[in-house]
C-alpha atoms as one frame of an Amber mdcrd trajectory, in Angstrom:
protein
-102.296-123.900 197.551 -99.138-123.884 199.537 -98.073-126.884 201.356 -98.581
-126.027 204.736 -96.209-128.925 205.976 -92.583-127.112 206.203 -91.723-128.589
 209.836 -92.530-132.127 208.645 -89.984-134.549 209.606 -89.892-137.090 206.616
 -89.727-136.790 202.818 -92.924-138.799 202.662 -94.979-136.210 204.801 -94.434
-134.316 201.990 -95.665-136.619 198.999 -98.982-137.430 200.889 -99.704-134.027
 200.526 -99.576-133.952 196.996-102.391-134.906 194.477-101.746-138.885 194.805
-102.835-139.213 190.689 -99.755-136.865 189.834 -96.832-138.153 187.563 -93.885
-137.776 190.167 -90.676-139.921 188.407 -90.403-139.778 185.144 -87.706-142.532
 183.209 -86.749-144.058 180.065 -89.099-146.879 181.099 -90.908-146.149 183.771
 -92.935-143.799 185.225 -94.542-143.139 189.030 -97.059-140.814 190.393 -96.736
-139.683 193.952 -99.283-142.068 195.217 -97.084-145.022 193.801 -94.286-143.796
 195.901 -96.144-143.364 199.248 -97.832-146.910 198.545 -94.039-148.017 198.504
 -93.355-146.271 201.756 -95.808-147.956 203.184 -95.143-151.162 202.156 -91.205
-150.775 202.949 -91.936-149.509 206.755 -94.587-152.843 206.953 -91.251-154.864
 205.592 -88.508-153.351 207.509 -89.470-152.334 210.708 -86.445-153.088 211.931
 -84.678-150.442 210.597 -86.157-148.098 212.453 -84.025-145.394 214.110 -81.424
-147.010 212.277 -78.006-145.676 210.727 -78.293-146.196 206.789 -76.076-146.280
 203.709 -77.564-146.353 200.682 -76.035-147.130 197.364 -77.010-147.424 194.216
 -75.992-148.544 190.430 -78.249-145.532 188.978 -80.127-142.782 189.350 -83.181
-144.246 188.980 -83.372-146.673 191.430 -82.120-144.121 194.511 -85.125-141.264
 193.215 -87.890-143.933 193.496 -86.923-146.036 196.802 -85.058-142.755 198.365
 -88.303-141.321 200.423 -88.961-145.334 200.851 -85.699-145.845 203.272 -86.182
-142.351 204.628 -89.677-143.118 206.192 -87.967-145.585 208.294 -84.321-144.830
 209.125 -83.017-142.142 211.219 -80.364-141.491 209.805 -79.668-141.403 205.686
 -76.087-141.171 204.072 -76.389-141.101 200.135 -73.529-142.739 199.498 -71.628
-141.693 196.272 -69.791-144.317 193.821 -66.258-142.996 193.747 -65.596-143.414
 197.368 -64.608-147.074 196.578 -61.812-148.115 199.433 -62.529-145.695 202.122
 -66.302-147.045 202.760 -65.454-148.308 206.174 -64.016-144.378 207.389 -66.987
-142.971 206.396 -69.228-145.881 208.268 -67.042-145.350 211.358 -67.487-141.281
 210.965 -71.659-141.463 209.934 -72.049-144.778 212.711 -73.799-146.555 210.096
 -75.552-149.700 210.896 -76.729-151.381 208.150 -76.173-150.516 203.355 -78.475
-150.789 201.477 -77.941-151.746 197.823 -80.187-151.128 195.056 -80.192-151.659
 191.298 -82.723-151.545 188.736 -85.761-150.170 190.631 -85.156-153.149 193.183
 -83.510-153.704 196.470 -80.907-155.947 196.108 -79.337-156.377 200.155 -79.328
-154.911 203.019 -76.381-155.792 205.233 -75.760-155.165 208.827 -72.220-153.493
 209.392 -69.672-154.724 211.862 -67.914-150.645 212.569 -65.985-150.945 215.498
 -65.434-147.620 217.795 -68.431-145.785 215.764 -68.066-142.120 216.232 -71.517
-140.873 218.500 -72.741-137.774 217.208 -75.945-135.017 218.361 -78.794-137.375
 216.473 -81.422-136.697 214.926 -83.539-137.270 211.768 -80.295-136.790 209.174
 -78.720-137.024 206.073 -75.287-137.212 205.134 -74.206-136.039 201.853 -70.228
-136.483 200.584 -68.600-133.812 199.278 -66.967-134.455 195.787 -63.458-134.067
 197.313 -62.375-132.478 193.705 -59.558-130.170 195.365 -58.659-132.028 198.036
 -60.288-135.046 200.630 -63.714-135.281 200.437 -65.993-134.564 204.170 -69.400
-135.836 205.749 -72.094-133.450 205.689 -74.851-133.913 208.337 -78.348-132.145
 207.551 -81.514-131.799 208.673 -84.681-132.038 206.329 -85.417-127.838 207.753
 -82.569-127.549 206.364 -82.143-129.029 202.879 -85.739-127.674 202.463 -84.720
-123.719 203.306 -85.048-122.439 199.769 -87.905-124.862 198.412 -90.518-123.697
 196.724 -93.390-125.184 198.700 -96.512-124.263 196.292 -98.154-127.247 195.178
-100.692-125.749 192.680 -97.535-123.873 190.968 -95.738-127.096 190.995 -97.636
-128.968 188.846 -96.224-126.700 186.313 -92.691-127.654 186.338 -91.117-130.857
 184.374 -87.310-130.773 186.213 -84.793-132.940 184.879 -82.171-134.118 186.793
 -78.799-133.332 185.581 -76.607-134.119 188.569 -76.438-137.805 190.801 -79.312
-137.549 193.625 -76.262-138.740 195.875 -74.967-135.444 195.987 -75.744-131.887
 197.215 -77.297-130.474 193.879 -78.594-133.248 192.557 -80.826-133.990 196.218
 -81.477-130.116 195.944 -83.323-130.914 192.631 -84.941-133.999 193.758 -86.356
-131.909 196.824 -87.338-129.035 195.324 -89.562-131.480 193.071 -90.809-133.812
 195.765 -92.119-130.712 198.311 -93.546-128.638 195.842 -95.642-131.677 193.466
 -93.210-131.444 190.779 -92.629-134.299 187.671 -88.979-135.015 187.796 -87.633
-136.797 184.694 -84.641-138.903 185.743 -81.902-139.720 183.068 -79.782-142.911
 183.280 -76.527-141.751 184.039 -74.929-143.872 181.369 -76.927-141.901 178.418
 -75.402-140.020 175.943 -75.972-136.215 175.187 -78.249-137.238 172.331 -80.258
-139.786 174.144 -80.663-137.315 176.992 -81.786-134.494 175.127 -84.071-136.900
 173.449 -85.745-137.828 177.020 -85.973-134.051 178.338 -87.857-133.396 175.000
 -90.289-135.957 174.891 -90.424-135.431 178.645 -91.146-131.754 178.178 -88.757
-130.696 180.647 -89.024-127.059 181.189 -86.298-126.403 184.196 -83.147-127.693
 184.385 -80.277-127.161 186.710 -76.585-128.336 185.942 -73.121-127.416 185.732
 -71.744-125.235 183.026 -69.582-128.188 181.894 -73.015-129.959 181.569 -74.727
-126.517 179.919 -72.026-127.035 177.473 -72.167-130.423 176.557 -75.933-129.679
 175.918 -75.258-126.817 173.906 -73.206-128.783 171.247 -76.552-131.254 170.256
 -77.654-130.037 167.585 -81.150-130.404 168.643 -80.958-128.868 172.537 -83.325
-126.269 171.521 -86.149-128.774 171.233 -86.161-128.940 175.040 -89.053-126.964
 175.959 -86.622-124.828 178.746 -88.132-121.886 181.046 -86.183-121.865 183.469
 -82.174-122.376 183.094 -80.002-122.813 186.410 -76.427-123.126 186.582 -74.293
-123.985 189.747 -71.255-126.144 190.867 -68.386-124.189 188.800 -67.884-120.926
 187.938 -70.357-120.003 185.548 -68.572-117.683 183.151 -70.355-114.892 180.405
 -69.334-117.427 177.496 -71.883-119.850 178.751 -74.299-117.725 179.989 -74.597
-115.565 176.751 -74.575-118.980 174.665 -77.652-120.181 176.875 -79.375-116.512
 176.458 -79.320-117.394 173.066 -80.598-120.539 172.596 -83.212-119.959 174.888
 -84.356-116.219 174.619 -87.624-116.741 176.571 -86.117-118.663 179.846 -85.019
-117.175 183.115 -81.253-117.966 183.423 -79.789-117.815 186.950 -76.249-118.739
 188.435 -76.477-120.223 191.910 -73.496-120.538 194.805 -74.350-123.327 197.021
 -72.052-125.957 198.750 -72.308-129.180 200.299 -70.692-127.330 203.623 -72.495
-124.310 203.390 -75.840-124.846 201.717 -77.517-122.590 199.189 -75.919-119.111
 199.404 -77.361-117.054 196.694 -78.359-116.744 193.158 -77.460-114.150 190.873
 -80.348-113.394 188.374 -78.659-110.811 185.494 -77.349-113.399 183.333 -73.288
-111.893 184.012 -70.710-113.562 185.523 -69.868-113.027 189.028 -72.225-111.306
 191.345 -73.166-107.533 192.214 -70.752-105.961 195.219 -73.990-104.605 197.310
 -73.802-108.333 198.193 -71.054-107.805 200.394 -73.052-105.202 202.286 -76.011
-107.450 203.797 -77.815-107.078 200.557 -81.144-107.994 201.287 -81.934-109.992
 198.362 -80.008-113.032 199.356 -80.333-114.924 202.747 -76.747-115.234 203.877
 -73.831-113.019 204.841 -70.632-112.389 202.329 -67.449-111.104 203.388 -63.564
-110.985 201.220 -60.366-111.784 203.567 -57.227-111.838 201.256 -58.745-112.274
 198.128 -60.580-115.366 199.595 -64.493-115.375 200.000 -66.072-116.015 203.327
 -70.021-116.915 204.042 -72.206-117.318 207.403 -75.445-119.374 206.275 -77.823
-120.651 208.431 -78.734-123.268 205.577 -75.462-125.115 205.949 -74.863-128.027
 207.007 -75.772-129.017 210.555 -72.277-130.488 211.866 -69.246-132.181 209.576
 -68.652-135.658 210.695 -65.446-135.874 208.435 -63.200-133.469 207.458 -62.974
-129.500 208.602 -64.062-126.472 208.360 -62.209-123.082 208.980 -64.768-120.932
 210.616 -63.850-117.010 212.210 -64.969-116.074 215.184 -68.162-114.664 213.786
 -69.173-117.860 212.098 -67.604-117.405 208.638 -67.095-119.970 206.849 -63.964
-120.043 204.949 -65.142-121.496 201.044 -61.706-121.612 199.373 -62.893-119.850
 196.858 -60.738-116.803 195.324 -62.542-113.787 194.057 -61.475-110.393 192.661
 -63.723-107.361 192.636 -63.497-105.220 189.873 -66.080-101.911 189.898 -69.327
-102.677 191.312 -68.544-106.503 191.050 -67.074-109.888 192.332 -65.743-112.345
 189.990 -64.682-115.874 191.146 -61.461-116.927 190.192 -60.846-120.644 191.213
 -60.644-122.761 193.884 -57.527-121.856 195.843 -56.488-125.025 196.369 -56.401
-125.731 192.698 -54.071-123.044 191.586 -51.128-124.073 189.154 -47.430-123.263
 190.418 -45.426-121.946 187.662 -42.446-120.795 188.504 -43.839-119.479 191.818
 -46.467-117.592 190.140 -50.148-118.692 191.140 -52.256-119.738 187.661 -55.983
-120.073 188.459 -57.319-122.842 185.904 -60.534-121.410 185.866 -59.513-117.885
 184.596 -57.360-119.770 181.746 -60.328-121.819 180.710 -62.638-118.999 180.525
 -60.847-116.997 178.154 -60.009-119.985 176.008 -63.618-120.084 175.793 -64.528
-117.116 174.490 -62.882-117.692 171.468 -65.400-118.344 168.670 -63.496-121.730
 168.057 -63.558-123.042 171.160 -66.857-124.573 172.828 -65.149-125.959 175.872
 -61.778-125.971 177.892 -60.040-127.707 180.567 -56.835-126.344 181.454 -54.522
-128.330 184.346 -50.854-128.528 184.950 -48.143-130.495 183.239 -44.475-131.237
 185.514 -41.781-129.644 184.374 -38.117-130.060 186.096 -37.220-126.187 185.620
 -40.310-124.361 186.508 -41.991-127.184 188.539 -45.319-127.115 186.485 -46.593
-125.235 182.908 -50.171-124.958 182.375 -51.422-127.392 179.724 -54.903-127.719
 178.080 -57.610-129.604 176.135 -60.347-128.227 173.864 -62.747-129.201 171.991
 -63.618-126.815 168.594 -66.478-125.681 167.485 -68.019-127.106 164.883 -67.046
-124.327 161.760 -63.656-124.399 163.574 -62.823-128.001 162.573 -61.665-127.440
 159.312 -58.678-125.069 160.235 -55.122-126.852 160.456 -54.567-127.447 164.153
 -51.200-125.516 163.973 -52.705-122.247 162.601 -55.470-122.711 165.424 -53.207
-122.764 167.930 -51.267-120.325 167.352 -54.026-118.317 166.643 -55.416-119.349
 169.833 -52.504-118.276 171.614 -52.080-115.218 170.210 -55.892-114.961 171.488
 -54.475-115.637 175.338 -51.348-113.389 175.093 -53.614-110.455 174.804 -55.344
-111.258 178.060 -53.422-113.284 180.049 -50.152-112.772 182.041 -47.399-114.873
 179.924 -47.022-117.378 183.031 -50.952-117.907 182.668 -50.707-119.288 178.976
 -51.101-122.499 177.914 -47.624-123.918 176.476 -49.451-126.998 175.509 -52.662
-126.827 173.553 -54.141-130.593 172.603 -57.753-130.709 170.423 -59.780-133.255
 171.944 -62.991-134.537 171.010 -64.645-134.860 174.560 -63.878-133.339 177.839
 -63.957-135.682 180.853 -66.107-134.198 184.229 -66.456-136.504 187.523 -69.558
-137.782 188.954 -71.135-134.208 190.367 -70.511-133.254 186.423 -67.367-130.846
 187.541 -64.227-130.809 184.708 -61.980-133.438 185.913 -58.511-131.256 185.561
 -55.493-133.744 185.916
């Protein structure tokens, strides 16, 4: 049965819908069917009428406590911004920018407050049932997404009776594009979503997706390689494998192909400014050319201007209410994104706002990682620049080895490893410093953190 519901207004439309004895969160402790959350969207509307058509922040200290109270505060406000942790300091900007009228805090499955806010000179927008996502601001400031529920929902699967199937685990914070993505996709379609505390370790979460028998999983590749170095990530019953946020490279997808032969493994470009764009279902990097010529397998429009990929979606985001977007006069959307087509396809290079100046040649960290990580030593790199008074920056990296690679003498590894980038780099684009770490640090939307 397909849920017939797609022009609902409210997240808990959705969860009535679904069998009200089916497990819906899924944590360490805890765990709720969908019938326990609409009980508590009932009994939150009875509580707080008076947040109705209201302007709401909501923040939380973990991921748990935002998936079980999130379609709570969304049954009663009009207007939701999922407020992420790491814009500490700038709070009252984005208040001004979203209008917000009242935060909520909450912390360990609880509400803590909820506290009016004194914004003077609000900004008005075109309002309407909403919610306003941050972008993570990783190459530059971060904006103010506003979206509609239509929206978000464009490329759910909506079948109930299928969904039962599916054990997601959330890899990403729900306070952000992907991780809301996820959260939806389980919510609409009668899904169990198993939500990790986002202070676990690798070992601890691999531990809960097994027991949990998560079978589909979406994450960065940073994550994907975290994962891949527990020893025991096979254990995690996985069918279905999607990558997104960075630029997946082969490296990562053939590693994945491997440990899990029998899963479908896609790569996905989405954006908090531009929605889901398309996935790319061949397991190789990059994506086929015909999508440049209104391919009909994807559900957006693709165009390259200057070695810069452009996109028209009509899943993107509804209006920005900080920050800008360059969009043509055809409705384009510039994504900052480089790209380089080679034969019959188009390879992402790097963000091009992230590019290293050496020497007045453009590096693209991304291309330098990748081939550091094809090296059978090497399970994951982070390259970024270093000053340097003569050439104004040199490209510098960390990496962590594999584990039959830890017994070679870091000198003869890096010059072996160096060697390895000679051969397929420009001599601008190689690393001059080379330092063996033993983790690799990535931000809150589980991006490499390249400083």
């Amino acid at each position: 049965m397909k849920n017939p519901a797609h022009n609902r207004s409210r997240l808990a439309d959705y969860l009535a819908l679904i069998p009200q004895d089916r497990t819906f969160l899924v944590t360490a402790k805890s765990q709720y069917t969908f019938g326990d959350v609409t009980a508590l969207c009932q009994r939150f509307a009875a509580e707080h009428a008076y947040l109705a058509n209201s302007n709401c922040a909501v923040t939380s200290d973990d991921r748990e406590s935002l998936a079980l109270f999130f379609p709570a505060i969304d049954s009663v406000c009009q207007t939701v911004f999922l407020q992420p942790n790491d814009i500490e300091g700038a709070e009252s900007d984005f208040y001004t920018s979203a209008g917000i009228d009242y935060v909520i805090k909450l912390a360990d499955c609880n509400f803590v407050s909820i506290t009016a806010v004194a914004v003077n000179d609000k900004v008005s927008y075109a309002q309407q049932q909403a919610y306003l996502l941050a972008t993570s601001g990783t190459t530059g400031t971060p904006k103010l997404a506003n979206y509609t529920l239509d929206t978000l929902l464009a490329t759910a699967k909506l079948d109930v009776n299928r969904g039962k199937d599916f054990n997601w685990g959330l890899a990403y914070d729900l306070n952000r594009f992907a991780g809301l993505q996820v959260y939806l996709q389980s919510a609409v379609s009668g899904a169990t979503l198993v939500v990790p505390s986002d202070a676990m370790t690798i070992a601890e979460l691999v531990q809960l997706f097994t027991k949990s028998a998560v079978n589909a999983l979406s994450a960065t590749p940073s994550f994907w390689r975290k994962l891949l170095m527990d020893p025991f990530h096979t254990d995690i019953p996985l069918q279905r494998i999607t990558l997104g946020g960075e630029i997946s490279n082969q490296s990562v997808l053939t590693a994945l192909s491997r440990s899990f032969p029998q899963s479908a493994i896609i790569h996905i470009y989405a954006s908090t400014e531009a929605g889901v764009g398309f996935v790319v279902k061949d397991q190789r990097e990059g994506f086929p050319l015909t999508y440049l010529d209104d391919d009909q397998h994807i559900k957006c429009q693709l165009k390259v201007c200057q070695g810069v990929l452009w996109i028209k979606s009509t899943n993107g985001c509804t209006q920005l209410l900080k920050g800008k977007l360059e969009v043509d006069e055809q409705g384009f959307v510039n994504t900052g994104d480089m790209v380089n087509i080679d034969g019959d396809r188009v390879f992402f290079l790097g963000r091009e706002s992230g590019s290293i100046n050496v020497g007045g040649n453009k590096v693209m960290p991304e291309k330098v990682e990748a081939i550091l990580e094809m090296h059978p030593s090497v399970l994951m790199a982070t390259v970024f620049a270093k000053s340097n008074s003569v050439l104004g920056a040199l490209v510098a990296c960390e990496i962590i080895l594999a584990p039959d690679a830890k017994h070679i003498p870091v000198k003869e590894l890096k010059r072996e490893l160096l060697s390895f980038c000679r051969e397929k780099l420009e001599t601008f684009e190689v690393p001059a410093l080379v330092k063996v770490v033993d983790a690799i640090k990535v931000n809150s939307t589980g991006k490499k953190v390249r400083s």
